[in-house]
C-alpha positions as CSV (number, residue, x, y, z in Angstrom):
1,X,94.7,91.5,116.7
2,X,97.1,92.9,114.2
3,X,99.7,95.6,114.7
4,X,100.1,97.7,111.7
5,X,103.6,99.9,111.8
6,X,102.9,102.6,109.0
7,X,105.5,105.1,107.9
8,X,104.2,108.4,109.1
9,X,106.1,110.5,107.0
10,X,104.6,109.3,104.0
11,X,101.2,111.0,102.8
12,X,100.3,107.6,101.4
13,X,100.8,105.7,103.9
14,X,99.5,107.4,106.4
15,X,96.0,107.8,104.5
16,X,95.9,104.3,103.5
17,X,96.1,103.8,107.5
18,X,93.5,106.1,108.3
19,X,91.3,104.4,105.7
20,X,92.0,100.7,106.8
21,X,91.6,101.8,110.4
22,X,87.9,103.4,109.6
23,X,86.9,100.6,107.8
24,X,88.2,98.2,110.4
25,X,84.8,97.6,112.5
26,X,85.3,94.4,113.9
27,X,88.3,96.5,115.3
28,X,91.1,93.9,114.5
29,X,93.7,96.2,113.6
30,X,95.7,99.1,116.0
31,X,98.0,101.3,113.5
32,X,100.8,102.7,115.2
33,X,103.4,105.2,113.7
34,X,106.7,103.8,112.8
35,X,108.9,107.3,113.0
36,X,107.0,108.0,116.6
37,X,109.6,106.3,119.1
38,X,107.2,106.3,122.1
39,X,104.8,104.1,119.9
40,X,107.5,101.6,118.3
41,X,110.2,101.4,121.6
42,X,108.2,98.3,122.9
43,X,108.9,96.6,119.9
44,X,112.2,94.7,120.1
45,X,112.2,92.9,117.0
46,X,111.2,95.0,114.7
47,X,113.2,95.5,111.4
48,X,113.3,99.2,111.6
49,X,114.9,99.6,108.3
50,X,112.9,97.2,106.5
51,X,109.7,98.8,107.8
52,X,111.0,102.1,106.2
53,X,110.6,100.4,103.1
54,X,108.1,98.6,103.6
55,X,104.5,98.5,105.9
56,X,105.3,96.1,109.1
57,X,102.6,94.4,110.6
58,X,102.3,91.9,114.1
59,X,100.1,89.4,115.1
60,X,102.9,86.5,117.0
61,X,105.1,87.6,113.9
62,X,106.7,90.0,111.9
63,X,105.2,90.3,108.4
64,X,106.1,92.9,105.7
65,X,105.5,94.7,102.6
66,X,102.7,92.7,100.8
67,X,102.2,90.4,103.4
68,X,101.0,92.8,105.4
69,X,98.7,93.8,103.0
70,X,97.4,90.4,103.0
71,X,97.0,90.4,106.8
72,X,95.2,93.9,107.0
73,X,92.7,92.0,104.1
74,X,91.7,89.1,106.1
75,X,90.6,90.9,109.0
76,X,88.3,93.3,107.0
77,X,84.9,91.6,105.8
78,X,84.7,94.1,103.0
79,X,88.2,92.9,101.5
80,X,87.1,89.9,101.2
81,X,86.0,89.2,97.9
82,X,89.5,90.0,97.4
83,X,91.0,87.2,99.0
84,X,91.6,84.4,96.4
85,X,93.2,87.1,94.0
86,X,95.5,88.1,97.2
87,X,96.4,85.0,97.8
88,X,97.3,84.2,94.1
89,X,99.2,87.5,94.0
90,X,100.9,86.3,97.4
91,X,101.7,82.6,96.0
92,X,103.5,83.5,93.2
93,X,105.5,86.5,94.4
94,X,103.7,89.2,92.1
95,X,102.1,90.6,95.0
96,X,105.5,91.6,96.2
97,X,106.8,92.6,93.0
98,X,104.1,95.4,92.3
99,X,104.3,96.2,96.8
100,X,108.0,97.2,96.2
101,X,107.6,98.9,93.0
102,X,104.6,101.1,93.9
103,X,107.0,101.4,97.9
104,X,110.0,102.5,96.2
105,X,108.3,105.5,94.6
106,X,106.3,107.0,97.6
107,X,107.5,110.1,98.7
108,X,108.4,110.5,101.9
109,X,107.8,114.0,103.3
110,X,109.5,114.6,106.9
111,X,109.2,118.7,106.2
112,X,105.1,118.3,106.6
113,X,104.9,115.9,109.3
114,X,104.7,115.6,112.9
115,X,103.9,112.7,114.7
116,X,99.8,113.5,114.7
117,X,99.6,113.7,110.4
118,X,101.6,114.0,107.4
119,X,100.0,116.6,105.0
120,X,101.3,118.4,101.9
């Protein structure tokens, strides 16, 4: 089973959650809210401020940013056909590169959220 800690305060973030966790039907993957203490407490060893930045993901160890993303794709069977291009990304960095690009220009929206949804 992976963990996936998503930023709730982000809009994008928390429909790309949503998405992966509706798609998810071999039910491998339990999202749980990064800014919602009650959720993220029992998690010691979590890099809070990294997973600010970027999505955080467990399964026996911490992964981040776009490899997380390549966690979250080996457990769906629809991603994947996406797999040897994820790993190429992954391999040579590029993955990474474009994950903290596309991170650093989310918007983060703490006016709009709670700890159910974030909507504009």
């Amino acid at each position: 089973m992976l963990i996936i800690i998503y930023d709730n305060y982000c809009p994008k973030c928390t429909y790309f959650a949503l998405t992966i966790k509706k798609i998810d039907w071999l039910n491998l993957i339990v999202k749980k809210q990064l800014r919602n203490e009650l959720e993220i407490n029992s998690f010691r060893n979590l890099d809070k401020n990294l997973a600010k930045n970027q999505m955080a993901s467990f399964d026996k160890k911490w992964h981040y940013g776009f490899n997380s993303l390549f966690q979250i794709f080996l457990r769906i069977p629809l991603f994947w056909i996406f797999i040897p291009v994820m790993y190429i990304l992954k391999i040579t960095s590029l993955g990474s590169f474009i994950y903290n690009e596309l991170a650093l220009k989310r918007k983060i929206i703490p006016l709009h959220c709670d700890s159910e949804s974030c909507e504009i």
